[in-house]
C-alpha positions as a Markdown table, in Angstrom:
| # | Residue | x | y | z |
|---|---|---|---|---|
| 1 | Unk | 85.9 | 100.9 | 100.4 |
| 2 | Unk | 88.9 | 101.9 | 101.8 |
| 3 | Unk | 91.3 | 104.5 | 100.8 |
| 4 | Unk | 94.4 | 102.6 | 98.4 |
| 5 | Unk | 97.5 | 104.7 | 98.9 |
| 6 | Unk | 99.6 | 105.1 | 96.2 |
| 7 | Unk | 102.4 | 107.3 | 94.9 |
| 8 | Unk | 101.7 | 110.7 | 92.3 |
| 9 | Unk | 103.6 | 108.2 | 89.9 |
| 10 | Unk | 101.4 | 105.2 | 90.4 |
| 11 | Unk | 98.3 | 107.4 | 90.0 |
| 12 | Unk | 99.1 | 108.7 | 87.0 |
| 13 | Unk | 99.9 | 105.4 | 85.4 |
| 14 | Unk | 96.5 | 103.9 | 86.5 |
| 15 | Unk | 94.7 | 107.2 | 85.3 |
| 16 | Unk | 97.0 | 106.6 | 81.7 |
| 17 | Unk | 95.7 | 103.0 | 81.6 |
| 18 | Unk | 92.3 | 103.8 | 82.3 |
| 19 | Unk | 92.0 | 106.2 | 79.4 |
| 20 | Unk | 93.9 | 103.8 | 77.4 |
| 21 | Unk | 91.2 | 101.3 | 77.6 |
| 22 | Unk | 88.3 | 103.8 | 77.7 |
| 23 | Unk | 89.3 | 105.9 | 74.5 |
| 24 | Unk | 91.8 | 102.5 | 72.6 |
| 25 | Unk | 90.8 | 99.1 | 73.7 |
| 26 | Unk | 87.1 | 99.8 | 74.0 |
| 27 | Unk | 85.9 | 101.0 | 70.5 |
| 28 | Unk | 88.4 | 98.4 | 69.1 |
| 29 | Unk | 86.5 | 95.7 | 70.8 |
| 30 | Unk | 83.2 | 97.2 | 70.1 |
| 31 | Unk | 84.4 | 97.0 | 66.2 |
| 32 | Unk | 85.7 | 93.9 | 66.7 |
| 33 | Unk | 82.1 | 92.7 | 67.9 |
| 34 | Unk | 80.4 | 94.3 | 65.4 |
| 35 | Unk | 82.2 | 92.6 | 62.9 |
| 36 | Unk | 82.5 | 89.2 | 64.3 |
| 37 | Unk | 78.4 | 89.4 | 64.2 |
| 38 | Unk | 78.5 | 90.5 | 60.7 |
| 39 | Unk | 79.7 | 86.8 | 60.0 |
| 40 | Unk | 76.4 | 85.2 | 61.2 |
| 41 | Unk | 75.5 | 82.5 | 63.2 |
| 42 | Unk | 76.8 | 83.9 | 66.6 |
| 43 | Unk | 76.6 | 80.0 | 68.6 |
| 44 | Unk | 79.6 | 78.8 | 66.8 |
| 45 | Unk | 81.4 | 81.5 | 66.0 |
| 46 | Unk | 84.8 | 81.7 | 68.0 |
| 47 | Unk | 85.4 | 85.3 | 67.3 |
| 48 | Unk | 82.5 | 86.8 | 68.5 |
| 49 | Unk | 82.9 | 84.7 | 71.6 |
| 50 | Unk | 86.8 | 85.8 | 71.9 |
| 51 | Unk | 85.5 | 89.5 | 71.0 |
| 52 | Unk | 82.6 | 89.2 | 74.1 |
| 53 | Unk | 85.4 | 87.8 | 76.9 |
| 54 | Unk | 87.8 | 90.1 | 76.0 |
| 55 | Unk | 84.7 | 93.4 | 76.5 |
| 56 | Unk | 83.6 | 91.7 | 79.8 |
| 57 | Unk | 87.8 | 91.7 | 80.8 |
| 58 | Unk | 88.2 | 95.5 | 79.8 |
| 59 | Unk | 84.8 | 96.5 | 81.5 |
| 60 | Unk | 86.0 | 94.6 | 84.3 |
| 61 | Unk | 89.5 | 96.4 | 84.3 |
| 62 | Unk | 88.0 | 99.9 | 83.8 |
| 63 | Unk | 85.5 | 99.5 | 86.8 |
| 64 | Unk | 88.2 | 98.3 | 88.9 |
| 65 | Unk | 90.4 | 101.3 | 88.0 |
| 66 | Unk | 87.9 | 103.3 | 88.3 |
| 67 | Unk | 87.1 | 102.3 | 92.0 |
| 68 | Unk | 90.9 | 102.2 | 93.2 |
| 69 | Unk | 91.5 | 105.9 | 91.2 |
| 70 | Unk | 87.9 | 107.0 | 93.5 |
| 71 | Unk | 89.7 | 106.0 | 96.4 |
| 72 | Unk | 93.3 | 106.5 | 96.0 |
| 73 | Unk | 95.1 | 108.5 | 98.8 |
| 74 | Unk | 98.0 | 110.2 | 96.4 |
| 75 | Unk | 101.1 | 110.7 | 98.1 |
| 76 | Unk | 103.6 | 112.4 | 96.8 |
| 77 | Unk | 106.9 | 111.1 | 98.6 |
| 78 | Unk | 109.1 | 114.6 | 97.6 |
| 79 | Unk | 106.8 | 116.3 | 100.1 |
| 80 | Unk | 106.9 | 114.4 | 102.9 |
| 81 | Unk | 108.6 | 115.2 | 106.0 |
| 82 | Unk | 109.1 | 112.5 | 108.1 |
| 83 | Unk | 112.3 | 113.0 | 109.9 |
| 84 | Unk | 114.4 | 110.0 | 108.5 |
| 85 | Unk | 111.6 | 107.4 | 109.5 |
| 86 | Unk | 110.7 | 104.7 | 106.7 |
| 87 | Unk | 107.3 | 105.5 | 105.6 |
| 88 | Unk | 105.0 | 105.0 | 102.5 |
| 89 | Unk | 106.6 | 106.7 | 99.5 |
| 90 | Unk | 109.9 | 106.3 | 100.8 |
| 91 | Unk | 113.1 | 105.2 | 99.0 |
| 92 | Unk | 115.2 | 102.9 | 101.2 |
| 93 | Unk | 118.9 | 101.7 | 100.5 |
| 94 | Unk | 119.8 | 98.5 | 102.6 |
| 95 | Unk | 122.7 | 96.6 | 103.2 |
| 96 | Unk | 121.7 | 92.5 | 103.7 |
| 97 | Unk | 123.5 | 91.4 | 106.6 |
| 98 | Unk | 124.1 | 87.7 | 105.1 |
| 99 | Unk | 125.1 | 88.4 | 101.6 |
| 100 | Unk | 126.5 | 92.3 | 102.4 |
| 101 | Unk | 124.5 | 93.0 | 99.0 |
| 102 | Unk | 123.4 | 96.4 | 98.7 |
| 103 | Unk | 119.5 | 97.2 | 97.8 |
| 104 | Unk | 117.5 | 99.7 | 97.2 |
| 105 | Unk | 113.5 | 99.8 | 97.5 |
| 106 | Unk | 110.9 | 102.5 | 97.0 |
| 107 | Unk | 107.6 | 101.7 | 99.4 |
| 108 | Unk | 105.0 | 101.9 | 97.3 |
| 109 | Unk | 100.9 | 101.1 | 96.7 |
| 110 | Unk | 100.1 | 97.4 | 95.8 |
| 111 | Unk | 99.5 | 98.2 | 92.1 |
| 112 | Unk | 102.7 | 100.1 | 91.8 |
| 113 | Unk | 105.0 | 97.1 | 93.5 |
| 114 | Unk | 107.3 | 95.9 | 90.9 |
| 115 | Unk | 110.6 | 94.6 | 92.0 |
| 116 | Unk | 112.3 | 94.9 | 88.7 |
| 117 | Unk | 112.1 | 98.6 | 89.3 |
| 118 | Unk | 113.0 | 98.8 | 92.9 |
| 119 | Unk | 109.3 | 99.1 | 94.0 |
| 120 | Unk | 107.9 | 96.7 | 96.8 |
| 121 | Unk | 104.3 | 96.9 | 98.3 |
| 122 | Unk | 103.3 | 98.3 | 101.6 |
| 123 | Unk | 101.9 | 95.2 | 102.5 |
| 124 | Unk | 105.5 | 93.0 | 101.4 |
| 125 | Unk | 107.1 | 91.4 | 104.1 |
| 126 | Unk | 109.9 | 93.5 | 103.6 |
| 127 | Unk | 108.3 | 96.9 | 103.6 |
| 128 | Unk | 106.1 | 95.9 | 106.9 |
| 129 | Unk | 109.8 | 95.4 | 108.4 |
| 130 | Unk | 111.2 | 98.7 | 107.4 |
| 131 | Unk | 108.1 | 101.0 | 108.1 |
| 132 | Unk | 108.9 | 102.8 | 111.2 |
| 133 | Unk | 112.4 | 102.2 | 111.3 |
| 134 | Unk | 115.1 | 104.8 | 110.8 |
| 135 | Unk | 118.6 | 104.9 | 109.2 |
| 136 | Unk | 120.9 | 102.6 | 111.1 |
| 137 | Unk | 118.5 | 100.4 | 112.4 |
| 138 | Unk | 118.2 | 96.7 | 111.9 |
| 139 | Unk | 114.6 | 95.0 | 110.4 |
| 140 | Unk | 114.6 | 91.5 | 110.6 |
| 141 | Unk | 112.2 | 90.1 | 107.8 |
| 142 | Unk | 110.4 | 86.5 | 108.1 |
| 143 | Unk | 110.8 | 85.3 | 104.4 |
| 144 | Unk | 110.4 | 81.2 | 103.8 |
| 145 | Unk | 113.8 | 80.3 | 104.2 |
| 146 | Unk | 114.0 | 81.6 | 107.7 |
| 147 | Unk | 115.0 | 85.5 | 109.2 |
| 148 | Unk | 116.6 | 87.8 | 106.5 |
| 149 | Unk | 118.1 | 90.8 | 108.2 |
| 150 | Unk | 119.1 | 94.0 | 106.8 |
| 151 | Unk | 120.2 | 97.5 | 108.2 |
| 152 | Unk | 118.9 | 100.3 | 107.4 |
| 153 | Unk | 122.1 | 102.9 | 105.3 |
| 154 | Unk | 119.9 | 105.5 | 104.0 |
| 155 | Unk | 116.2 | 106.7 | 103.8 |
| 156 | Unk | 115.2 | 109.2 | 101.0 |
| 157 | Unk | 111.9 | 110.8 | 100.2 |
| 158 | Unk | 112.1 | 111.3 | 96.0 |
C-alpha cells in the first residue's frame, strides 16, 4: 500500500476516531446485538438486522483506519523548510485574479480536505496547481467552468 500523507493534525484525528469506534461504538453495537437477539426470531427482526449492518460499517471503518494510520507519512508543516515553495502541509493565501477575492488554503491529506475549514486535498485541482509554486507566482487551475487563475501573496508553514 502506499504511504497516505497527512498532517500531525489529521493523524491525530483519525487515531481519536479510531479509538472512538474501538472503545464507544463497538461494545454499544455488540449490546445492541445481544439484545436485538434476545427478542427471538432473528429472520424478521429489523433491529438485529440494523444492529448487524451497522457492526459490518464500524468493522469496516476501523480496518480502513487502521490501514491508512499503518501507512500514514505524518508531516508536521511547522517543521518544514522549504524556502517559500508550496508544498504538502503548507498554508497558502491567494488572491483570485477574476473576482480579486482573497483565500486562504492549508494542503492537506485526502481525509483531512475540508473546505469549510480552509483545507483542500493534495490531489484537488487547486493544490496540484499551487504545489511547486512560490509567492508571487501565478497557477492557473482547470475547474469546469474554464481556467481559474490566482497568484500566489503568501506561503506559510503552521
Amino acid at each position: 500500500m502506499n504511504r497516505v500523507p497527512l498532517t500531525v493534525v489529521g493523524a491525530e484525528r483519525l487515531r481519536q476516531e479510531l479509538t472512538d469506534l474501538k472503545n464507544v461504538q463497538r461494545p454499544a453495537i455488540i449490546q445492541a446485538i445481544a439484545e436485538a437477539r434476545s427478542h427471538g426470531d432473528l429472520s424478521e427482526n429489523a433491529e438485529y438486522a440494523a444492529a448487524k449492518e451497522r457492526q459490518s460499517f464500524i468493522e469496516g471503518r476501523i480496518q480502513e483506519l487502521e490501514g491508512k494510520i499503518s501507512n500514514a507519512q505524518i508531516i508536521n508543516p511547522a517543521l518544514l523548510d522549504a524556502d517559500g515553495v508550496c508544498v504538502f502541509g503548507s498554508t497558502v493565501e491567494l488572491t483570485d485574479s477574476d473576482t480579486g477575492e482573497n483565500v486562504t488554503y492549508q494542503i492537506v491529506g485526502e481525509d483531512e480536505a475540508d473546505i469549510k475549514e480552509g483545507k483542500i486535498s493534495i490531489t484537488s485541482p487547486l493544490a496540484r496547481a499551487l504545489i511547486g509554486k512560490y509567492s508571487g507566482d501565478i497557477a492557473e487551475v482547470k475547474a469546469p467552468a474554464g481556467i481559474r487563475t490566482y497568484e500566489i501573496l503568501d506561503v506559510k508553514y503552521l
